[in-house]
Every structure is written in structure tokens, then in C-alpha cells.
C-alpha positions as CSV (number, residue, x, y, z in Angstrom):
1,X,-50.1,-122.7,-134.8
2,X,-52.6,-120.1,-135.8
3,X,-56.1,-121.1,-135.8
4,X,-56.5,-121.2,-139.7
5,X,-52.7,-122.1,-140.8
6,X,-52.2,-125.1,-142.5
7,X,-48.1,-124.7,-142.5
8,X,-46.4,-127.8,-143.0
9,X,-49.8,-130.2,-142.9
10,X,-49.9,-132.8,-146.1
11,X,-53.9,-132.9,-146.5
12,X,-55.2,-135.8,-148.5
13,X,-58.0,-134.4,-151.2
14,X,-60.4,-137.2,-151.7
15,X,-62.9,-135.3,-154.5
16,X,-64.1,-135.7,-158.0
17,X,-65.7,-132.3,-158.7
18,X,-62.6,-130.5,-160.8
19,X,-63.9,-127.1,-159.5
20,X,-64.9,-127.8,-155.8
21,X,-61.4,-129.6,-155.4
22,X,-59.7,-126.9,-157.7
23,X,-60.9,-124.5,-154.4
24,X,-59.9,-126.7,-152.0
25,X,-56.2,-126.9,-153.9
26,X,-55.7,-123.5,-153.7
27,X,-57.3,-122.6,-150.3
28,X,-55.0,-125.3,-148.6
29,X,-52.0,-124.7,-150.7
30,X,-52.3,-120.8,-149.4
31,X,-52.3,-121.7,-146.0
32,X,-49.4,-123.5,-146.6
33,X,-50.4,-126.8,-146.7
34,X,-49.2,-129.4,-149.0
35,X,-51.8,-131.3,-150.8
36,X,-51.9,-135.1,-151.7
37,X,-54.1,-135.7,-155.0
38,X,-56.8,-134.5,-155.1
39,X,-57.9,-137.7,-156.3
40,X,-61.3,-138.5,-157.9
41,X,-62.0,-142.2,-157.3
42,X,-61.6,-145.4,-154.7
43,X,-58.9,-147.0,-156.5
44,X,-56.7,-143.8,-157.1
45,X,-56.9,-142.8,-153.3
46,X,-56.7,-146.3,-151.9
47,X,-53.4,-146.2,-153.9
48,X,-52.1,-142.5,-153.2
49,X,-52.8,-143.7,-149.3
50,X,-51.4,-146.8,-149.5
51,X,-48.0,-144.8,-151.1
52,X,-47.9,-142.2,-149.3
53,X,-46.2,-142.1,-145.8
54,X,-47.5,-139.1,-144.7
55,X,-50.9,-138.3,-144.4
56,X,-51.6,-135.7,-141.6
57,X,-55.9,-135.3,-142.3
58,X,-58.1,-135.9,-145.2
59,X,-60.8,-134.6,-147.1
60,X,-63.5,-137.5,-148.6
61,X,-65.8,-136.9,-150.7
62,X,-68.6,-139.5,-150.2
63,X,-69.7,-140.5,-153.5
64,X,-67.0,-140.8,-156.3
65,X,-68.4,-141.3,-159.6
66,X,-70.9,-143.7,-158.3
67,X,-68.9,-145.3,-155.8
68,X,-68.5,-144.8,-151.8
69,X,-65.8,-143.7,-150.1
70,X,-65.6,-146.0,-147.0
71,X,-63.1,-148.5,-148.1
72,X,-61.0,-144.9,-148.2
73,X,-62.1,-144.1,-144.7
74,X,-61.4,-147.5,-143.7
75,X,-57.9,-147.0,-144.9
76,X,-57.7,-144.0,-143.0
77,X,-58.7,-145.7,-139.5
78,X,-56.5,-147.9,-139.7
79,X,-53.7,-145.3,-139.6
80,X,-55.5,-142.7,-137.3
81,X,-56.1,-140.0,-139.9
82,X,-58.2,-138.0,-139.5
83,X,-61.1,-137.0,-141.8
84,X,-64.1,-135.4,-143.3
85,X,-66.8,-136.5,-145.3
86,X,-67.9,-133.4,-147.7
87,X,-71.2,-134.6,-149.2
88,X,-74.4,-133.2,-150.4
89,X,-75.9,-136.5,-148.6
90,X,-77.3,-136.2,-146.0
91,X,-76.4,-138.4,-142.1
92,X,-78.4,-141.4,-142.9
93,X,-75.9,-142.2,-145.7
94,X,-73.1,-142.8,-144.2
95,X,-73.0,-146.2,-142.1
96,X,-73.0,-146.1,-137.7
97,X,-69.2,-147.1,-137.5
98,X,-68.2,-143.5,-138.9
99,X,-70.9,-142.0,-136.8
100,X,-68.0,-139.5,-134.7
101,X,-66.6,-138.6,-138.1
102,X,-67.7,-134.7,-139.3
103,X,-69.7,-134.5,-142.6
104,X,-69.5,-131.6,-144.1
105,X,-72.8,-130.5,-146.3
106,X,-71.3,-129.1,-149.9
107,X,-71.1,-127.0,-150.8
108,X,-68.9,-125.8,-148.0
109,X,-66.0,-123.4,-147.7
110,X,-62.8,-125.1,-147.5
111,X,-62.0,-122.6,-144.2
112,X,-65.0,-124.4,-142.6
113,X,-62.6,-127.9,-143.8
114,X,-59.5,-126.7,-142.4
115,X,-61.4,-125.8,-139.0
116,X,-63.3,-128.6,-138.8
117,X,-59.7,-131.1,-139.0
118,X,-57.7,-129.1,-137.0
119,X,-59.6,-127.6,-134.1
């Protein structure tokens, strides 16, 4: 697979800034991805996940409308997906049991994304 090819991949967009996951849509969707959501809260993604059989890597936004992401991450674990966090937090946010997944500062490219989960 080429370095920056998406083909085939089902990506699960985790974000509740329309623009920033608007990008991410069409970035993805160009390198031939397909993309699950994106979807803007805990409750929607916990459900897309729990409905959806395949899931091949995931994009999480940290904070969603006031709420954390980690029961989403948790969720993803548990099935060996893996993920991002893309956050304008910084490290001492997210909690020590995530401390080998990639955090992403926003705003970042969704390039950097696609590198990051499939290098």
C-alpha cells in the first residue's frame, strides 16, 4: 500500500467541529477511504461502534461538547483499534492507561492523521 493511501480502510471520525471533520471527510474519502460518522458525541460513537463490524482505525476527538472521549477509546481497546486523540489539550489530559496512544495537537492536517494510524 502506498504510504499515504487509504484504499479500502473504514476510518471511524470521532469529532464535533463541522469544519475540522468536514476536512477530515474529504481528505480520507480521497484517499479512498471509507468513513464511519463522523460523529459528534459519546453516545453517538459508542453506538456507531458498537454497530459497526468494521472498524479498521479511529480518529477521537478528546472533548465532545463538554464530554471525554475515553469511554470511546475504551471501546476501541477492547477490539484492538487503533486510534488518535486530535485535541487542542495538551498530555496531562488524557489519563496514564492511554499513555502509548498518539495525540495529535489541532489543528492538524488530516495527512499527518492518516500517517500517524497507518505507519
Amino acid at each position: 500500500m502506498d504510504k499515504h493511501s487509504l484504499e479500502g480502510h473504514h476510518i471511524l471520525l470521532v469529532e464535533d467541529e463541522y469544519f475540522i471533520a468536514d476536512d477530515m471527510v474529504g481528505y480520507f474519502e480521497q484517499s479512498g477511504a471509507v468513513v464511519i460518522g463522523p460523529v459528534g458525541s459519546v453516545e453517538g460513537a459508542l453506538k456507531l461502534v458498537a454497530a459497526t463490524d468494521r472498524i479498521d482505525a479511529a480518529v477521537l476527538d478528546l472533548n465532545l461538547r463538554g464530554e471525554m472521549s475515553f469511554p470511546i477509546a475504551d471501546a476501541l481497546q477492547a477490539r484492538n483499534v487503533p486510534f488518535v486523540f486530535a485535541t487542542g489539550y495538551d498530555g496531562a489530559a488524557i489519563p496514564q492507561r492511554y499513555a502509548g496512544i498518539v495525540r495529535c495537537e489541532k489543528p492538524v492536517a488530516p495527512r499527518k492523521l492518516a500517517e500517524v494510524l497507518f505507519r
